[in-house]
N, C-alpha and C positions, 0 to 999 in steps of 0.2 A: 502267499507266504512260502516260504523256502526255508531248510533245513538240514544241518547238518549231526551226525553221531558222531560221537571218537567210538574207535573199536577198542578201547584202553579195558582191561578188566579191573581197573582200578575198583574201593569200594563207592566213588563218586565218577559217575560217567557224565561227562560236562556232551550239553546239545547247546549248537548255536542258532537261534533262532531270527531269520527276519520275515519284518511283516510289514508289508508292502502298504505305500498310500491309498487310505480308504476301507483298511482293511480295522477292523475292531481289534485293539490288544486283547484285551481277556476272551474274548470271543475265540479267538485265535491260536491265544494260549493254553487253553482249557480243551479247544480241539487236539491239541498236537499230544496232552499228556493224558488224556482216551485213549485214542488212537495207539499211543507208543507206552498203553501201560506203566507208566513212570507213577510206584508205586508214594514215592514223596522224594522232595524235591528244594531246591533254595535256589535264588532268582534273583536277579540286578540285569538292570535295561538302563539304555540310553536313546535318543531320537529324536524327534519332535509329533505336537499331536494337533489336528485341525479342531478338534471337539473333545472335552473331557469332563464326564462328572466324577466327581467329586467328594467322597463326606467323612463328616467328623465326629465321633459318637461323643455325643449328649451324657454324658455317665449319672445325671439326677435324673432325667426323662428315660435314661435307658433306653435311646432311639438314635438312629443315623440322621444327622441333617445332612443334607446335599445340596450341593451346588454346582449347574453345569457352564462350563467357560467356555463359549464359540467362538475362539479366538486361536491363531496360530500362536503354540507354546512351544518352547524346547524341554525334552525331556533331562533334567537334572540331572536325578538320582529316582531309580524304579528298583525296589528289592520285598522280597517275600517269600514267604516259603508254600511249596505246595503237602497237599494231602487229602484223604477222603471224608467222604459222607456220605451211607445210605446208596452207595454202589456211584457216586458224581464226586468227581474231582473238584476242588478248594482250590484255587488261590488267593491267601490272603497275603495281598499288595498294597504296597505304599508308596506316590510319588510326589516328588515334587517339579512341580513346574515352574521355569522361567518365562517371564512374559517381554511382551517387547520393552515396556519404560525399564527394565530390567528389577523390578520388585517380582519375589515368588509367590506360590500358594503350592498348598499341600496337604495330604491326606490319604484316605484308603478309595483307592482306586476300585471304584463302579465297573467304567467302563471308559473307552477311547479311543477316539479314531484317527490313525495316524496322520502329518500331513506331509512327512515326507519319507520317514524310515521307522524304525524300532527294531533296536537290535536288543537280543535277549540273549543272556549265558543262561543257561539251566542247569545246575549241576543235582542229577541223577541219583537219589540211597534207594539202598535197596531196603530200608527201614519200614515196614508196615505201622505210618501214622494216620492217624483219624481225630476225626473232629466229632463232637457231641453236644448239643444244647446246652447251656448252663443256666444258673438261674438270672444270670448279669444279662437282662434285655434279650435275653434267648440267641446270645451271641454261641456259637461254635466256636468253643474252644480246643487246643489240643486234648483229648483222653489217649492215654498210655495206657489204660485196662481192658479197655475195648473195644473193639467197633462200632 
């Protein structure tokens, strides 16, 4: 992966992120905003991906179903916003994927492996957001009161 900063002191500092074939998106992603303290965040990608699961939350089961596709996809449209939990960075992401017959599928991005590029915008708040348990399937949600 490779990555650039604007040195902008704007209140949104955009990173350009690419992640290289073979390389995990979230895996990758979740690396860089460790790493670079990126306290939260909002996100859109484009690419293509060798492997990707997948899932779609169940709102009666209050559970993630998943599904992994080992197929070469393009990436659509990839957007979410980042934030914390319990001292570990969040990204909660969404993509959609095109397939070769050119039908999509889409959902909250697991995980994925590129198969040929992923480029990311990150743009930067300096906003201290966190995530907390809820009672809806013990999903983390944004909390505004507290960490």
């Amino acid at each position: 992966m490779e990555s650039r900063k604007s040195t902008a002191t704007d209140p949104l500092v955009p990173h350009l992120l690419r992640i290289d074939r073979g390389e995990k998106i979230m895996e990758s992603l979740l690396g860089y905003v460790r790493a670079n303290t990126i306290k939260s965040g909002f996100l859109t990608g484009i690419g293509a991906t060798m492997k990707a699961e997948i899932g779609w939350f169940d709102t009666q089961a209050q559970v993630y179903r998943t599904r992994v596709f080992e197929e070469p996809c393009e990436i659509t449209t990839m957007i979410g916003n980042i934030a914390w939990h319990e001292g570990d960075p969040i990204a909660h992401t969404h993509i959609t994927l095109g397939r070769e017959d050119f039908s999509v599928v889409g959902g909250h991005l697991i995980e994925a492996t590129v198969g040929v590029t992923c480029e990311i915008w990150l743009l930067e708040s300096d906003m201290d957001i966190y995530r907390n348990p809820s009672s809806i399937g013990n999903l983390k949600l944004i909390d505004f009161k507290s960490k």
